[in-house]
C-alpha angles and dihedrals in degrees: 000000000000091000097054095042086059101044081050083053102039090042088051096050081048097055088042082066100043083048088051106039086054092044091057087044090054092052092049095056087040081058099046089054092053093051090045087052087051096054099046094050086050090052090042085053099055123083123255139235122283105253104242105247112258133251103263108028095280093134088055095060082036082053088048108041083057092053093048090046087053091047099056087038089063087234086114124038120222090265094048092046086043088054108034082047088055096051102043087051093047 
């Protein structure tokens, strides 16, 4: 009975250390997706590159259909659309 006692003993601290080993790998990868997560609100956060303006005048109609859209949309007033147009023309 001694014997088994201890293999019963021996096999359930075994198990406590399987339990705990993949309890520390699942915080580290707990912990990896957080970080990941981090990182990508910060990148989201920061502002992007200006687009290089494209080869006939496509950026400029892009440019104008945005400024027309704004300006539906209330977020310019007729001045500023007036403005912002004319600069934009030369």
């Amino acid at each position: 009975m001694r014997g088994r006692g201890a293999a019963l003993l021996i096999g359930m601290r075994a198990g406590e250390r399987r339990a705990e080993a993949a309890q520390d790998q699942q915080q580290q990868q707990q912990a990896a997706q957080q970080q990941a997560y981090e990182q990508g609100k910060q990148e989201a956060q920061q502002p992007k590159p200006a687009a290089a303006p494209a080869a006939g005048g496509t950026d400029v109609t892009a440019q104008l259909a945005n400024l027309n859209q704004m300006h539906q949309s209330g977020a310019l007033t007729d001045e500023e659309y007036a403005a912002a147009k004319k600069k934009l023309l030369g």
